[in-house]
N, C-alpha and C positions, 0 to 999 in steps of 0.2 A: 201277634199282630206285626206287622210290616212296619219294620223302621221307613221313617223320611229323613231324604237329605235335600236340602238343600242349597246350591252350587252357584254361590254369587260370583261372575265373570261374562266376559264378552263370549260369545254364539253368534250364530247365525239368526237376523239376515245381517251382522258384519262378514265381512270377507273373513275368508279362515284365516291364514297366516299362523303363527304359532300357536298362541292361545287361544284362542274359536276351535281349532281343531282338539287342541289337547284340553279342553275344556268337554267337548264335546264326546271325546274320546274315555275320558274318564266318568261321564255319565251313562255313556254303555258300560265301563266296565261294572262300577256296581248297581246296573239295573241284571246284568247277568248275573248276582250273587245276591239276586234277591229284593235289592231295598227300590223305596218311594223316592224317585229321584227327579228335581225340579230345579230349571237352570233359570236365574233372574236373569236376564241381561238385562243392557241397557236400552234404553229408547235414544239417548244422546249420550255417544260415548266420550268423541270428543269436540268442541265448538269447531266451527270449520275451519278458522283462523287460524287454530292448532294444529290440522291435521295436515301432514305434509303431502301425503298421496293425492291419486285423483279424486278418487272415491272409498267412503270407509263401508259402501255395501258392496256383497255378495249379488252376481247374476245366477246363481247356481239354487236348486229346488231346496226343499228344507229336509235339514236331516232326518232319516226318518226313525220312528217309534221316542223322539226325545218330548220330554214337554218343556218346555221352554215359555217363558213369559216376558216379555219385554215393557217394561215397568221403571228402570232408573236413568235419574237424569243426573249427571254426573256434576251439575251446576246449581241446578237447583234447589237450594235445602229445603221449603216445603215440601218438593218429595221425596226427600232421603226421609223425612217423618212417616209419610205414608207408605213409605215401601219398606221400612223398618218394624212398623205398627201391624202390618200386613202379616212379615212372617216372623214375627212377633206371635200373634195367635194363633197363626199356622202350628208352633211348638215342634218346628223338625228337631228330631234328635241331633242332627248331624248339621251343621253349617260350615259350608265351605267355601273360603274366598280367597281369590287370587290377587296377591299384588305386585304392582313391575312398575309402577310408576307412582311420586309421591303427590301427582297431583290429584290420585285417585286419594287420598289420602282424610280431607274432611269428608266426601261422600259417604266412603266406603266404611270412615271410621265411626259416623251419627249413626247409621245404618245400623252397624254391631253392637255400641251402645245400647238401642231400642231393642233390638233383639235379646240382649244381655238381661233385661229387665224381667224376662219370664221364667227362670231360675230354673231353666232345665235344657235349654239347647247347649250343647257344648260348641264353640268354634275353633275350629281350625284353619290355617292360614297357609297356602301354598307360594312360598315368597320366591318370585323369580329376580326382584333386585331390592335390597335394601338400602343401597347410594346405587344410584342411579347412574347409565355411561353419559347422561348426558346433563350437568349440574344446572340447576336454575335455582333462583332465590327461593327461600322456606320450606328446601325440599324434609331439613330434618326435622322442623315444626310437622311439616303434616304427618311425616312417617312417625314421629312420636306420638302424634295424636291416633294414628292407626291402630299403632298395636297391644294400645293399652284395654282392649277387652278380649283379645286372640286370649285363649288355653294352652294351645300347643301351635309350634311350626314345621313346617316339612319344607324343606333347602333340598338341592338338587346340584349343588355345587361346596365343596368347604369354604371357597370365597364368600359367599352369601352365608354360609354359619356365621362365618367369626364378623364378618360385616353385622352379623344381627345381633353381636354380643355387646356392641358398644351402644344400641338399644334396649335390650330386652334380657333380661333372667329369666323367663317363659322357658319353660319347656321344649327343646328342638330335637329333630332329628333328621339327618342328613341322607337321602338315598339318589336310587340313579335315575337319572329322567327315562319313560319308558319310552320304545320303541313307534314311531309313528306308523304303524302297522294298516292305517286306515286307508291307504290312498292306493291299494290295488298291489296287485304282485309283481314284481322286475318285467322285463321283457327283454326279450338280444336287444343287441348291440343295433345291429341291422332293421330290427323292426322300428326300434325310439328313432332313430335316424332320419328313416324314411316319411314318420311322420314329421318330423322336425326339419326335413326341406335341408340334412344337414349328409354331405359324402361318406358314402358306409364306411371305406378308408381314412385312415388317417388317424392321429392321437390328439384327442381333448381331453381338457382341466375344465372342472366348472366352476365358476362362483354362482353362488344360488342363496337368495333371499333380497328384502328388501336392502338396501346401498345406504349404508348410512357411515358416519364419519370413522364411527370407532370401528367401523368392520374390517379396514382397511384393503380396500379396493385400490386405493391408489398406490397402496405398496406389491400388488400385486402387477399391477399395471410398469410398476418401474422393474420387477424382476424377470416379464415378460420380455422389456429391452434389450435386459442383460443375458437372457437366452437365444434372445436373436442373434446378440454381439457375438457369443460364444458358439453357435450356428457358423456364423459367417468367415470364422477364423477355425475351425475344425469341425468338418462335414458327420461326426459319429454325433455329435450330441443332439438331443433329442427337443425338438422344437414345437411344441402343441401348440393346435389352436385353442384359444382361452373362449368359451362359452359361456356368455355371464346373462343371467335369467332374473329378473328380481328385477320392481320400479323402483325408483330411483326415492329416496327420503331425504337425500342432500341434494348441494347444487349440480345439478346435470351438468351446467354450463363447465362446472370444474374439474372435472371427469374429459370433459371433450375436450378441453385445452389440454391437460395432461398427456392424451392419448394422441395430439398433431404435435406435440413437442417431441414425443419420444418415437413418431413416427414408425407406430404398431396398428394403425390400424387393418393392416391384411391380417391379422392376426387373430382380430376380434368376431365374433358371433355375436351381436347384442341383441337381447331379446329383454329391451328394458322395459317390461307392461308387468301388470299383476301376471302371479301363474296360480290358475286357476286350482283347485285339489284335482280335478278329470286330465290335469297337464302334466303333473308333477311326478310321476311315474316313467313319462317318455322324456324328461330332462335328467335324472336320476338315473336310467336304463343307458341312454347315450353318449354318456361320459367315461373313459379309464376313471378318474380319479376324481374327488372331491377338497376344493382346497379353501380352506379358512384361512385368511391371512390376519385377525382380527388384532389389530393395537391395543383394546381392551376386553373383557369375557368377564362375565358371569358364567354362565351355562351356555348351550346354544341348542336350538329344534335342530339345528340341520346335522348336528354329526348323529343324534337318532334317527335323523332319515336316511343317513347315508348308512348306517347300521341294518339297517330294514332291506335294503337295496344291494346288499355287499359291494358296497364300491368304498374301498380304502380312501386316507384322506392325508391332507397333509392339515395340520393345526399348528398356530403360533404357542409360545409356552408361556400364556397369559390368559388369567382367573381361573377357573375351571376347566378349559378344554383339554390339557392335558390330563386331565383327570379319567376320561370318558375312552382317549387314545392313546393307549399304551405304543410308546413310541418300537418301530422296526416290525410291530403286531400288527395295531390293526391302520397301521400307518406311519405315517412322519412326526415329529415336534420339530419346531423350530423355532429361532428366534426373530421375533415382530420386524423387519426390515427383509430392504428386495433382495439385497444377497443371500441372507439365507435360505429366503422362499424359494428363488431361483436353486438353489443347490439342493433342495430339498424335494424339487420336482423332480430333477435331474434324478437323485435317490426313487424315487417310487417308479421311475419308468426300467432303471438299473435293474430292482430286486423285479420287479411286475406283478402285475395282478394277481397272478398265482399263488405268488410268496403268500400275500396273504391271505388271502381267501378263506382257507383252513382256520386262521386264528381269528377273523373277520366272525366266521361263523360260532367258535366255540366263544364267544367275547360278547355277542347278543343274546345269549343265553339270559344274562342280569338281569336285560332290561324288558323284566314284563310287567305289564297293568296289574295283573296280582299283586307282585310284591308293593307297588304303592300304595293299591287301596288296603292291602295289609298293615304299613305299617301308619295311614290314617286311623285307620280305626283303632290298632296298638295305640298309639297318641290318644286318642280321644275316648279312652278306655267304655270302647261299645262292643 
């Protein structure tokens, strides 16, 4: 008989962003290896109040061959009863839920409770933040209320292991986030370009993803300066224009002061709107390099997309990125501030694209949807 899982997390119709995509992405991988696979989303993921963007839906068609039921309300605990009760009878062998935030935390944790109670679903929990980048009151109340019916965990970072040690003796296991493989194949240089309205010539850095505090943008923005300066005083150094993609999750207003003080804005390409998954290919394609400047990390989506896309990166040596970037391989590490970023750009344009390339490819090799839902089902002994 056909095992069932079932895949509690955000889908589609939310906009992808990281987890809608890699939720979704790993519900094809084990519908390919056979199993009954069914994703809850939510009906209300977050109240509006909460949500920083413009819009938490997707304009884009629904993915196709997944089933998907949109069903939880992230507030409302009469229906964390009925939607627990639900697949609760359901009796999936497999339940699978993602957490990144602890304010998902009483929903997500009645929810598993109810399901807990039919004395054969095993759960699993794919924890993308255990303390959270951005702290608010009773985030370790709910996260302790979470994961007191999880089985087993799957971390993606050693940050987030040993963050999960000072919750839980659960059973964990640590492996590599898989490749974002979904979002089409590279394209030249010239082709991303030309759709992107952006000069075949010339060298760009990107940043890519949504703008939020701990990502640090603004440190990136001050080391952009600092290459100008060093431009302006010896004509060999290398002066990119910076292409930054991703809406804005903080104060825009604080970003735009940053960038008339340090008077870079010839510098900038801003493409501050959601990028849609049908965009994400021609920002990816049209950049040399990929650069995380991030003041703090867990894990990140973007150095698997930039894995996918063979575009080297440069990453800060903070929570898990360095983990993922073997520094001089498939890239840079550096330390969280503009001088180093700045010096670290300067390095990846030095060695080039080439340098790495070779180790860029032999380094993606780790990260397939196999070995994840391998080592789920290892955990969840099915």
């Amino acid at each position: 008989m056909q095992k069932k899982i079932a895949l509690i997390g955000t889908a589609w119709p939310f906009r992808g962003g990281g987890i809608a995509s890699f939720n979704e992405r790993l519900a094809h991988a084990f519908l390919e290896d056979g199993f009954d696979v069914t994703i809850y989303n939510f009906s209300l993921q977050y109240p509006s109040f909460l949500f920083p963007g413009k819009t938490q839906y997707s304009t884009e068609p629904a993915p196709a061959n997944l089933h998907i039921i949109v069903c939880i309300n992230s507030i409302n605990p009469f229906n964390w009863f009925k939607v627990g009760n639900s697949i609760k009878n359901e009796k999936p062998d497999l339940v699978i839920v993602r957490y990144w935030l602890p304010l998902m935390g009483p929903c997500l944790g009645t929810i598993l409770r109810i399901i807990k109670t039919n004395r054969f679903s095993k759960i699993i929990c794919i924890a993308d933040n255990i303390i959270p980048h951005e702290k608010r009151p009773a985030d370790k109340i709910f996260t302790k209320y979470f994961i007191k019916p999880i089985d087993g965990f799957i971390t993606m970072s050693n940050k987030v292991l040993n963050d999960l040690k000072s919750f839980s003796s659960t059973k964990a296991i640590k492996t590599e986030h898989p490749l974002y493989d979904n979002f089409g194949n590279a394209l030249t240089k010239v082709e991303a370009r030309n759709f992107l309205n952006i000069p075949v010539e010339g060298n760009i850095i990107l940043f890519f993803g949504f703008i939020r505090k701990y990502k640090g943008l603004d440190l990136l923005l001050e080391a952009m300066k600092i290459l100008k300066d060093q431009k302006e005083k010896d004509n060999t150094k290398i002066l990119p224009i910076l292409l930054i993609a991703g809406e804005f999750y903080d104060n825009e207003l604080l970003y735009k002061n940053i960038i008339e003080q340090l008077g870079i804005a010839d510098l900038l390409d801003l493409r501050t709107h959601f990028i849609t998954d049908h965009e994400v290919k021609y920002y990816l394609s049209a950049t040399d390099f990929v650069i995380q400047p991030y003041k703090n990390a867990t894990q990140s989506g973007v150095t698997p997309l930039a894995y996918h896309f063979e575009k080297p990166m440069l990453v800060t040596n903070v929570g898990g990125l360095a983990d993922m970037v073997p520094d001089n391989v498939a890239g840079v590490v550096v330390e969280p501030n503009a001088i180093s970023i700045a010096e670290g750009i300067q390095k990846l344009y030095q060695l080039g694209e080439n340098h790495y390339l070779p180790h860029l490819r032999k380094e993606k090799e780790k990260y397939s949807w196999s070995h994840l839902t391998d080592a789920i089902l290892k955990l969840a002994e099915i």
